[in-house]
Residue frames as qw, qx, qy, qz and C-alpha x, y, z in Angstrom:
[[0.015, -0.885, -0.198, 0.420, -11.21, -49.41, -22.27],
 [0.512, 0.808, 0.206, 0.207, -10.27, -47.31, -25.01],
 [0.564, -0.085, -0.145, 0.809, -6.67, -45.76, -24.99],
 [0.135, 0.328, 0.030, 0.935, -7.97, -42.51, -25.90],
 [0.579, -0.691, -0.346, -0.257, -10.74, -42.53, -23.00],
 [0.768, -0.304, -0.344, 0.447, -7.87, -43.67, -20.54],
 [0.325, 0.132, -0.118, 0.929, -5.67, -40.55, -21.43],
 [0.179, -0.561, -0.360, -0.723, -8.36, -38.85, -21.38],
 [0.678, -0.679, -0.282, 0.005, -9.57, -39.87, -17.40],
 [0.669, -0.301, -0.254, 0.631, -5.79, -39.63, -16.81],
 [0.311, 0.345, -0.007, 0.885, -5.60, -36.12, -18.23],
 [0.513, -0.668, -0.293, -0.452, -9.12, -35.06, -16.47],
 [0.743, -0.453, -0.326, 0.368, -7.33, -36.44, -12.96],
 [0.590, -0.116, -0.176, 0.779, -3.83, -34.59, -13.06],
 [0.042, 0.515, 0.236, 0.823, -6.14, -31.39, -13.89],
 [0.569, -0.779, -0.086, -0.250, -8.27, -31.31, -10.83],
 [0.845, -0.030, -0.249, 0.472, -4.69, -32.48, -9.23],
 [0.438, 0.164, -0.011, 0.884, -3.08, -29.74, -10.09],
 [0.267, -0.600, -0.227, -0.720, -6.15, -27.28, -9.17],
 [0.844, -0.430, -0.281, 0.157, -6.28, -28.95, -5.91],
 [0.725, -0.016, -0.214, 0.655, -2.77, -28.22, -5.62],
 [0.142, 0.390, 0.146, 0.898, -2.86, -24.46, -6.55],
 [0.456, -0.753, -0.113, -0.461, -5.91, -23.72, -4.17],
 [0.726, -0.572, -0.224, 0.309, -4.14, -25.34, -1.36],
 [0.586, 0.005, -0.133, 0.799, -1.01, -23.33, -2.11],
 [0.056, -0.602, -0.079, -0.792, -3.04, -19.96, -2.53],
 [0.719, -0.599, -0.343, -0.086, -4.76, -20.78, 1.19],
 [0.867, -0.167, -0.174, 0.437, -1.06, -21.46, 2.26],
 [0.480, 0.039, -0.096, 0.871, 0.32, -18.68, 1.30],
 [0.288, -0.819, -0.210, -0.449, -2.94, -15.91, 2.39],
 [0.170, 0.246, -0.590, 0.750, -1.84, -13.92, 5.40],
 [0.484, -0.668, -0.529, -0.201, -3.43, -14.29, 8.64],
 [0.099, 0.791, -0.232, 0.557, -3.49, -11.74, 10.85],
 [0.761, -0.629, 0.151, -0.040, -2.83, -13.30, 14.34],
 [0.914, -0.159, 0.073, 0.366, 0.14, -14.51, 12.81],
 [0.552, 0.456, 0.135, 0.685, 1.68, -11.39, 11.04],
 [0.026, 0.577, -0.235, 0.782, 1.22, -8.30, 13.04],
 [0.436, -0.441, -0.607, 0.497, 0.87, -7.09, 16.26],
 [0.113, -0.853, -0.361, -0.361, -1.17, -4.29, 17.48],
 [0.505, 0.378, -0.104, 0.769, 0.64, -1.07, 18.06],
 [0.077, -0.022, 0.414, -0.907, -1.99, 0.96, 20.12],
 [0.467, -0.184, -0.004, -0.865, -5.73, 1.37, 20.74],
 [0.214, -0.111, 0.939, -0.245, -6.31, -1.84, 22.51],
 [0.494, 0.369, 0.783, -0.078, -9.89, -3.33, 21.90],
 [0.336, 0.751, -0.078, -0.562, -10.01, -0.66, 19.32],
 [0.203, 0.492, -0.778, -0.333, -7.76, -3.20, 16.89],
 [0.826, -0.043, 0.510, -0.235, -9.75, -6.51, 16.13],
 [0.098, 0.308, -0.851, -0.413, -8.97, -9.42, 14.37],
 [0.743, 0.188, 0.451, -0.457, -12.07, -11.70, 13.36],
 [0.907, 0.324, -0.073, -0.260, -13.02, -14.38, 11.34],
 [0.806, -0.335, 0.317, 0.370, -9.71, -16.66, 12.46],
 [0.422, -0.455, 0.372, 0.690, -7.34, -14.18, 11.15],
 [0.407, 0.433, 0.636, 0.492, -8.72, -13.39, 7.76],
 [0.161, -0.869, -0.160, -0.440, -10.80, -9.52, 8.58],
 [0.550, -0.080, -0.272, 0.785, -8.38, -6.83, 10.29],
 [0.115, 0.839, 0.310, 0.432, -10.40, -3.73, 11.63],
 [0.445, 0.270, 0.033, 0.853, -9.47, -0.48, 12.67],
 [0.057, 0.791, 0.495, 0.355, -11.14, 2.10, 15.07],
 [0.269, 0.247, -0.171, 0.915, -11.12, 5.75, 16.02],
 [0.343, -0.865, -0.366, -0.013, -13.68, 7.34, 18.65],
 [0.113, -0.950, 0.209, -0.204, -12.37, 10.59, 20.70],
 [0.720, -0.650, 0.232, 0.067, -10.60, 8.65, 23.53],
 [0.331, -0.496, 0.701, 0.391, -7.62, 7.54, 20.79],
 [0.589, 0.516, -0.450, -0.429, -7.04, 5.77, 17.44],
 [0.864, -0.103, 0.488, 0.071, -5.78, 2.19, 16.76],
 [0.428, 0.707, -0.527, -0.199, -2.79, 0.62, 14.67],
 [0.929, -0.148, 0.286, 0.184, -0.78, -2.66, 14.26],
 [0.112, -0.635, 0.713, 0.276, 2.88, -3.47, 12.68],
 [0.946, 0.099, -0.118, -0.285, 4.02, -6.43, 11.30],
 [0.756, -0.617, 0.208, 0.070, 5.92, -8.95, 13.17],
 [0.853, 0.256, 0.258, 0.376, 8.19, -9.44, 9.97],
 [0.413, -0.589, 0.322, 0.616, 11.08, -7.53, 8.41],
 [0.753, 0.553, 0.347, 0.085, 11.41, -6.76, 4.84],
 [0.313, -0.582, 0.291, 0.692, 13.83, -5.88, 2.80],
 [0.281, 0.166, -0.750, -0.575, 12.73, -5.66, -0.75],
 [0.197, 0.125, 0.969, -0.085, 9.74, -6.92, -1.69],
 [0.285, -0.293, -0.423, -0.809, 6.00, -6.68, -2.70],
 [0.188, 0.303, 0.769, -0.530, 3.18, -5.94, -0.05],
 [0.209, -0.507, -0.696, -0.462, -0.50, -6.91, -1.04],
 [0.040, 0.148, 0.832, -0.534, -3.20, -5.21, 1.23],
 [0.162, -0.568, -0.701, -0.399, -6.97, -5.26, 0.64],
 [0.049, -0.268, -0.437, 0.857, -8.52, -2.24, 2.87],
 [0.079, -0.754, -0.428, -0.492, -11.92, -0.38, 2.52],
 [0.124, 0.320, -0.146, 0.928, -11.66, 3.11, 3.85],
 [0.024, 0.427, 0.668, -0.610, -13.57, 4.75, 6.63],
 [0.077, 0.563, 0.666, 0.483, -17.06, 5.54, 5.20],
 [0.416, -0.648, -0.619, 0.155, -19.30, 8.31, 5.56],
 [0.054, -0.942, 0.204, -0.263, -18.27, 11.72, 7.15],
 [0.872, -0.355, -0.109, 0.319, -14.43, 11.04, 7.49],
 [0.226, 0.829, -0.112, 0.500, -13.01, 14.64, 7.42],
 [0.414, -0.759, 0.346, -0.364, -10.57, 15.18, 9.65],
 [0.963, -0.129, 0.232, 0.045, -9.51, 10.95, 10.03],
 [0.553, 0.540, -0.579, -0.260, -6.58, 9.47, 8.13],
 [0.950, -0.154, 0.241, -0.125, -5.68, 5.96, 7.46],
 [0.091, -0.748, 0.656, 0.044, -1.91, 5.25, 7.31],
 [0.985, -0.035, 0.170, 0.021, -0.57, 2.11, 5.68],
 [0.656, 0.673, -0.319, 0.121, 2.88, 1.88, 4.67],
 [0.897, 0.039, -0.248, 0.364, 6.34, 0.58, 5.16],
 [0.228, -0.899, 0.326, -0.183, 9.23, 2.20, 8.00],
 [0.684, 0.341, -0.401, 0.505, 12.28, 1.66, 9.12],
 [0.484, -0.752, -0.304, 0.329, 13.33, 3.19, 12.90],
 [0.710, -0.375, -0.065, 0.593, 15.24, 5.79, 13.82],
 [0.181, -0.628, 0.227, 0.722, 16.69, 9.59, 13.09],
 [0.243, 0.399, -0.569, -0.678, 17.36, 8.12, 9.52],
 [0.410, -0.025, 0.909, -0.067, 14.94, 6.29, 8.67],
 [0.225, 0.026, -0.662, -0.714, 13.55, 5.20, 5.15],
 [0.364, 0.385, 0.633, -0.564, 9.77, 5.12, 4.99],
 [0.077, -0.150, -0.721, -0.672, 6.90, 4.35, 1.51],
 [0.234, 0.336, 0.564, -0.717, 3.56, 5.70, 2.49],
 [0.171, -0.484, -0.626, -0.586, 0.08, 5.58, 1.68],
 [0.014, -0.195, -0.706, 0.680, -1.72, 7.69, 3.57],
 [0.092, -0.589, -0.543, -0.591, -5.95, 8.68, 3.02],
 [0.041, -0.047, -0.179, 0.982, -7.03, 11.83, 3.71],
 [0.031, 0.559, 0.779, -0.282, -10.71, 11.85, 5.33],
 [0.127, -0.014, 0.306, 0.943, -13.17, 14.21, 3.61],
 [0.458, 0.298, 0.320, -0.773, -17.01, 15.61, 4.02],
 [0.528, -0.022, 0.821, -0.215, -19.32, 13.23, 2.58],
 [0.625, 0.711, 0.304, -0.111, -19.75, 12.99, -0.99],
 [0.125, 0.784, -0.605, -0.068, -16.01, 14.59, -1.60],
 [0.907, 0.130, -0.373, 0.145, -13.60, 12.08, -2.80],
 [0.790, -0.552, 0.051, 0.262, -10.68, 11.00, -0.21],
 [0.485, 0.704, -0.511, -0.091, -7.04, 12.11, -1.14],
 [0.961, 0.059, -0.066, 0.263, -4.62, 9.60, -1.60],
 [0.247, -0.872, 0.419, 0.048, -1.29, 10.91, 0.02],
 [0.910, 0.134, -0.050, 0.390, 1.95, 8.79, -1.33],
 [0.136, 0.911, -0.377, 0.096, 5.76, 9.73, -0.39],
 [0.837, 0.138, -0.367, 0.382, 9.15, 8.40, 0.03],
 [0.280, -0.866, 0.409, -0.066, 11.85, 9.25, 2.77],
 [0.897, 0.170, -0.191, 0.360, 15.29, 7.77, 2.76],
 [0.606, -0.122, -0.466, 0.633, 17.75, 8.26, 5.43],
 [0.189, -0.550, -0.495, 0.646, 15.35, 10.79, 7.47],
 [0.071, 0.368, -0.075, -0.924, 14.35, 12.63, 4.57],
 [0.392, 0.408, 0.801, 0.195, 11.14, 12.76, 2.60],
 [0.048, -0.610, 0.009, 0.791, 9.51, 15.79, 1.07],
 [0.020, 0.211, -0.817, -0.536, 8.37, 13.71, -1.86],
 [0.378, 0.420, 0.731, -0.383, 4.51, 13.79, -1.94],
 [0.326, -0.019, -0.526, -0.785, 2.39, 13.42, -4.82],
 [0.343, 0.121, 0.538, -0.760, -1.36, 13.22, -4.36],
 [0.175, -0.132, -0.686, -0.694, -3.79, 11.80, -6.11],
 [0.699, 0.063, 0.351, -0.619, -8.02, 11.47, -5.76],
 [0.352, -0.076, 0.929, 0.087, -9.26, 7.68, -6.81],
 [0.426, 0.054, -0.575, -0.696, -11.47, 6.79, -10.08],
 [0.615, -0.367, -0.603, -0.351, -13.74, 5.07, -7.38],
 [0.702, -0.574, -0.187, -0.377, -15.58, 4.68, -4.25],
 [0.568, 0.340, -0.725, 0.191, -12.98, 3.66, -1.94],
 [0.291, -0.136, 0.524, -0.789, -15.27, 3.25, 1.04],
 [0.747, 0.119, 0.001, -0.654, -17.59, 1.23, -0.71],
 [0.981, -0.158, -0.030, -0.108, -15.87, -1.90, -1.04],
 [0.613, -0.577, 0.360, 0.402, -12.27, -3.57, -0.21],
 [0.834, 0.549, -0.001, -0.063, -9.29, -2.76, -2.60],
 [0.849, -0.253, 0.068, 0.459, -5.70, -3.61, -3.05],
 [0.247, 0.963, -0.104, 0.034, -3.03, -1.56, -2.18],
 [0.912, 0.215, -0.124, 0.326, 0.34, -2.67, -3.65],
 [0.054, 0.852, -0.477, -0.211, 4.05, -0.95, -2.74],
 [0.885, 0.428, -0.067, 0.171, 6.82, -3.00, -5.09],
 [0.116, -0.928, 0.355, -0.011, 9.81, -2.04, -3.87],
 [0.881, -0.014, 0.068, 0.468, 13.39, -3.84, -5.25],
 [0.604, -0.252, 0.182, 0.734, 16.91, -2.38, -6.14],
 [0.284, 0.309, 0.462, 0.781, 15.84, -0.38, -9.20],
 [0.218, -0.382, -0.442, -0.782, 12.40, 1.18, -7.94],
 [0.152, 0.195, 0.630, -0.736, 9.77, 1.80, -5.87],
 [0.267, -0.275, -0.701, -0.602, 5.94, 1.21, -7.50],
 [0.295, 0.082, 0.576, -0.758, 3.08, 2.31, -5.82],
 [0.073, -0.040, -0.840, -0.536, 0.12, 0.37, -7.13],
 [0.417, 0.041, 0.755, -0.505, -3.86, 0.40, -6.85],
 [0.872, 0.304, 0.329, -0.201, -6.01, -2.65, -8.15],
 [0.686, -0.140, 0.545, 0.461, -2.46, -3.29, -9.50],
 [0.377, 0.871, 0.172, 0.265, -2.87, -0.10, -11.75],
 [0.645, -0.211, -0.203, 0.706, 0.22, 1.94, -11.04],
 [0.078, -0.928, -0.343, -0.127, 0.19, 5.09, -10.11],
 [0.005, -0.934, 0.357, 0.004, 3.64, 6.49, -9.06],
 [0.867, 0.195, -0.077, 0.452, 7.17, 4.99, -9.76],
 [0.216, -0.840, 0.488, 0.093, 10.45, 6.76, -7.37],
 [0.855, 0.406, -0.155, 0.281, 13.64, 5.13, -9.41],
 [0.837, -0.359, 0.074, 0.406, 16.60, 4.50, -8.16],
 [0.202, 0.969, -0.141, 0.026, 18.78, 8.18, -8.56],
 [0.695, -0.607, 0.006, 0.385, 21.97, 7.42, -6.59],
 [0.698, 0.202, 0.350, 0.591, 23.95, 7.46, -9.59],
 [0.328, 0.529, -0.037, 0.782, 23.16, 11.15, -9.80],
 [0.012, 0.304, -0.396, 0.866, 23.18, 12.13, -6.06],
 [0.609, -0.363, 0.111, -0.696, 19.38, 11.02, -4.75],
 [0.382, -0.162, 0.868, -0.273, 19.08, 8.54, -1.64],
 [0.719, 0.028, -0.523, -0.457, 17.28, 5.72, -2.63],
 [0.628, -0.457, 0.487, -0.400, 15.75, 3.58, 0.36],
 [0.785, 0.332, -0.512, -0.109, 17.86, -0.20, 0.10],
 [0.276, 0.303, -0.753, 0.515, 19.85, -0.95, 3.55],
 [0.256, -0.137, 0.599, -0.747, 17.18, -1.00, 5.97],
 [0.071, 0.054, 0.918, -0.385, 14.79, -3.24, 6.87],
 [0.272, -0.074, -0.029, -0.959, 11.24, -2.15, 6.96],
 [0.172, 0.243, 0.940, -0.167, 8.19, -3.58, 8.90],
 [0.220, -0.575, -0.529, -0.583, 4.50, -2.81, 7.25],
 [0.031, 0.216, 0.457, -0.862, 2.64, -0.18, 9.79],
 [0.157, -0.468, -0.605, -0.625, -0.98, 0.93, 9.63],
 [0.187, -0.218, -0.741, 0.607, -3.27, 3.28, 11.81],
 [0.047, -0.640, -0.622, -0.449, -6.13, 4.80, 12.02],
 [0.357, -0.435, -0.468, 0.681, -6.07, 8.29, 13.76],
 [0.094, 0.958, 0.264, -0.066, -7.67, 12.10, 14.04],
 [0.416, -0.281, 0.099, 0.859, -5.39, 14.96, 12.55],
 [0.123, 0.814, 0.567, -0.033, -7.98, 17.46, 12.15],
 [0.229, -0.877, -0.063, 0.418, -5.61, 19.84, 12.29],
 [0.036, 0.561, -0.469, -0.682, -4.31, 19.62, 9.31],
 [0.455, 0.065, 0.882, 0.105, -5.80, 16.41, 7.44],
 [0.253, 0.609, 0.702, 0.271, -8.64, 17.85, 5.33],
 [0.080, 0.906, 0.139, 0.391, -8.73, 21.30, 3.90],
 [0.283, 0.397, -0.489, 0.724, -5.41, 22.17, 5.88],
 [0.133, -0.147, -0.655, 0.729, -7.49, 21.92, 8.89],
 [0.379, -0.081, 0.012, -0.922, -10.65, 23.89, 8.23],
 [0.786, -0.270, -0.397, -0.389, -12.79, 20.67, 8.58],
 [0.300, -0.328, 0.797, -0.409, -12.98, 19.05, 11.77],
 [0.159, 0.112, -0.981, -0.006, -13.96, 15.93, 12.99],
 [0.560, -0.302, -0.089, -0.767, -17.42, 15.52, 13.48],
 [0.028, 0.070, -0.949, 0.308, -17.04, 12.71, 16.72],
 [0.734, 0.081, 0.425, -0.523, -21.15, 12.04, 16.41],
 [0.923, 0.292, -0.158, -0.197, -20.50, 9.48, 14.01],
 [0.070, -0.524, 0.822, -0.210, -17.57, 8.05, 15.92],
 [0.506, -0.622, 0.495, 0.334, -16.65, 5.44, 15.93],
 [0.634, 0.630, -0.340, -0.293, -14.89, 5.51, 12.26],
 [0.606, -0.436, 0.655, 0.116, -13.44, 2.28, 11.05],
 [0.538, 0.573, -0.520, -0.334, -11.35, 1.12, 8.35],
 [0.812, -0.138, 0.370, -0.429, -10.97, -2.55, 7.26],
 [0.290, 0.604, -0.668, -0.324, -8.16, -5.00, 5.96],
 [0.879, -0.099, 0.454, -0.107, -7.78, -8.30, 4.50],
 [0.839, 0.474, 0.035, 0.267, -5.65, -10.58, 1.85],
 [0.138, -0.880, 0.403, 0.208, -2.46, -9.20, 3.32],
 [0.985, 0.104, 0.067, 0.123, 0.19, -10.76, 1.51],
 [0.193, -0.860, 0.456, 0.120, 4.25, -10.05, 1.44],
 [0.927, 0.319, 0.046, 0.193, 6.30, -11.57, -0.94],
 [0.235, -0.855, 0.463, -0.002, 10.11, -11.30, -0.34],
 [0.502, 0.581, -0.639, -0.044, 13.14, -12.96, -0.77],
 [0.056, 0.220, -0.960, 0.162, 12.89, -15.22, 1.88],
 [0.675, 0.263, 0.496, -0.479, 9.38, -16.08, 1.45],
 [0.535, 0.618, -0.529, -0.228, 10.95, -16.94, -2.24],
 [0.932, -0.211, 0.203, 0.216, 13.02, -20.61, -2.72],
 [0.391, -0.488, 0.422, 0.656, 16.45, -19.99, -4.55],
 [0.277, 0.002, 0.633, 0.723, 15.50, -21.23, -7.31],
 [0.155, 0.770, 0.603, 0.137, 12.28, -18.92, -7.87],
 [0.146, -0.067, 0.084, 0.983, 12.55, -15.33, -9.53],
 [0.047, 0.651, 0.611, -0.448, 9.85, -13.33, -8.22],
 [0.322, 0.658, 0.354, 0.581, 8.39, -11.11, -11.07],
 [0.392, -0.918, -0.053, -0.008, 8.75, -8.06, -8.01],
 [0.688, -0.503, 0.150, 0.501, 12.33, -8.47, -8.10],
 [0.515, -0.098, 0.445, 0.726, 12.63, -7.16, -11.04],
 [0.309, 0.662, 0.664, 0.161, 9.84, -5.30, -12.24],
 [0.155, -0.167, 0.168, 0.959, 9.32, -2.22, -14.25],
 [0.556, 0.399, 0.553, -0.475, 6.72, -1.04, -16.04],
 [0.440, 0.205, 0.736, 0.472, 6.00, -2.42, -19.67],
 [0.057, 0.133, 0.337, 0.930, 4.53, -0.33, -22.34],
 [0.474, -0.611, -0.473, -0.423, 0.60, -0.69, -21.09],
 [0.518, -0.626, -0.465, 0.352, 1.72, 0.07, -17.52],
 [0.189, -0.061, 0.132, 0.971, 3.35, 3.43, -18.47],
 [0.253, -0.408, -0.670, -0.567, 0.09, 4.06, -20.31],
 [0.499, -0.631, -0.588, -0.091, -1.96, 3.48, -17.40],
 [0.576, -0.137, -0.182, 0.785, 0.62, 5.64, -15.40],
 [0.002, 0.165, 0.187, 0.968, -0.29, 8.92, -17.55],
 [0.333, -0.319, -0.841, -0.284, -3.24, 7.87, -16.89],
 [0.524, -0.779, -0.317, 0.129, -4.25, 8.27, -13.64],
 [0.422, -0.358, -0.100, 0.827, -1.46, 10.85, -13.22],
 [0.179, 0.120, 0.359, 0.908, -3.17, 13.03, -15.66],
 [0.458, -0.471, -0.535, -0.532, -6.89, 12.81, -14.59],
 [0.639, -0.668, -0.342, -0.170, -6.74, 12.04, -10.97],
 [0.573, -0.282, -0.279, 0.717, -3.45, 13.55, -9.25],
 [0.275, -0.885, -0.326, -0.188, -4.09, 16.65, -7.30],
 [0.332, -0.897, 0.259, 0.133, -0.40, 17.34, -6.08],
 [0.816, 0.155, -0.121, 0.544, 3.47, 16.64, -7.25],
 [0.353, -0.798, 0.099, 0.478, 5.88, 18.17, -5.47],
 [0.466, -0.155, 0.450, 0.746, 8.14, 18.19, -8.84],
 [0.234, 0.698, 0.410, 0.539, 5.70, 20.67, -10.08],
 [0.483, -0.794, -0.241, 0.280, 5.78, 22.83, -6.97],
 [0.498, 0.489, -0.095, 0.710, 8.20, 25.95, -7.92],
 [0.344, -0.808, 0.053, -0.476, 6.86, 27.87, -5.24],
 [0.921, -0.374, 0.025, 0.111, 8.08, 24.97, -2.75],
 [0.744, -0.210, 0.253, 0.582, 11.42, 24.54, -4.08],
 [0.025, 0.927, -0.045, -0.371, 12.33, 28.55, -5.26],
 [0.075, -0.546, 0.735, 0.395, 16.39, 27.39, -6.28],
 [0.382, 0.368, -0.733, -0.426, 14.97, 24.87, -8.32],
 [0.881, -0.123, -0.062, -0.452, 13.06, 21.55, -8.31],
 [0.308, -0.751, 0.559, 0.169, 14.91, 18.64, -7.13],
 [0.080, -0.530, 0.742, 0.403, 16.96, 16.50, -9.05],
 [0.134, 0.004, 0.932, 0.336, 15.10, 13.86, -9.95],
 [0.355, 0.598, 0.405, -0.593, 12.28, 15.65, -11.08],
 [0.358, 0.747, -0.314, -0.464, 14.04, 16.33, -14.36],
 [0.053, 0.332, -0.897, -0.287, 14.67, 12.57, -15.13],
 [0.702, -0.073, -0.228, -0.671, 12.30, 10.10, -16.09],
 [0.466, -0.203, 0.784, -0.356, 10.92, 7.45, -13.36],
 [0.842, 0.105, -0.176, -0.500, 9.81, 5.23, -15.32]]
């Protein structure tokens, strides 16, 4: 046989090897949901199907439905794949985001705001850190988000907070301390999600209601994924531990902050009369 055939078979081998390898590790490391959370309320209302792989969500009159996750985090990057509650969902919202317990407790939200059928959803985002939050910026989405699943990211290390969707970013809370703002870093924080009615205040401050003949609404997750430091080896530096955004993620920033946000509190003068707060007037990138 020909040396350069041999290399050739050998190089052809270590390639499917190494592809081999890589799909098994992606499998390995996909969340499944029997093993990561636990349902929080609405009993048969939470399912889990296809052996852990499809996580749904419903809401009828009698109550909503929610899960946790059995893990801790401190730092880190959560993946989740969701498709929104279709349809007439005015009046609904669907809550995903990270908490802590207690009086003071630090909290990164996504929450969607249900909305009469053909209106886009809002996207609700805020921060709280030691029992305060008051830090909502809104935004509406440059697509369908009812129409199929997409991924919604929070980054969160020492320096920052990134809110991300289809890994487009969309808001960035930096790390103030240095001039006076908390900045959530000491606590813990397990992933929450739920799916419940707040007609009273969810859609048009309240003037839509829920319209319970098309109960039951459900929303739908998969590809959860949670990268952290101890889901890390020592000697791997996770591109989440450090991240920021680079000159095309800024970009994309203005982006969707110019065209499709619909609220910032650090524009709000009415809200905040003595002035806006502090870190409004610095830049989060």
């Amino acid at each position: 046989m020909p040396f350069s055939s041999s290399c050739s078979k050998v190089s052809m081998v270590l390639v499917v090897s190494l592809f081999v390898t890589s799909l098994m590790a992606m499998t390995a490391s996909a969340g499944n949901f029997f093993q990561d959370i636990d349902v929080t309320f609405g009993d048969e209302r939470a399912k889990i199907l296809n052996g852990g792989q499809l996580l749904t969500l419903n809401l009828d009159k009698a109550s909503g439905s929610g899960f946790k996750s059995k893990n801790e985090y401190l730092f880190g990057r959560i993946d989740m794949q969701i498709k929104l509650v279709s349809g007439n969902s005015a009046g609904t919202v669907t809550a995903y985001y990270l908490s802590s317990e207690g009086p003071t407790h630090d909290e990164i939200d996504f929450e969607f705001l249900g909305n009469l059928s053909g209106d886009p959803y809002t996207l609700h985002t805020n921060v709280f850190s030691q029992g305060k939050g008051n830090r909502e910026q809104q935004f509406h989405l440059w697509f369908d988000p009812t129409k199929a699943f997409h991924t919604y990211s929070i980054v969160w290390n020492s320096q920052r907070i990134i809110f991300l969707v289809d890994n487009i970013p969309i808001r960035v809370f930096t790390n103030l301390e240095t001039i006076g703002v908390p900045f959530p870093k000491n606590q813990p924080m397990r992933i929450y999600s739920s799916l419940w009615n707040a007609d009273d205040w969810a859609t048009r401050g309240g003037l839509v209601k829920t319209d319970w003949t098309k109960a039951p609404f459900t929303a739908s997750y998969r590809n959860f994924q949670a990268s952290t430091t101890s889901t890390n080896s020592l000697t791997e530096q996770s591109a989440w531990q450090t991240q920021g955004l680079d000159s095309e993620g800024r970009n994309r920033l203005r982006w969707v902050q110019q065209k499709f946000m619909v609220y910032n509190y650090c524009s709000d003068l009415k809200r905040f009369p003595q002035g806006l707060p502090v870190e409004c007037r610095r830049s989060r990138f």
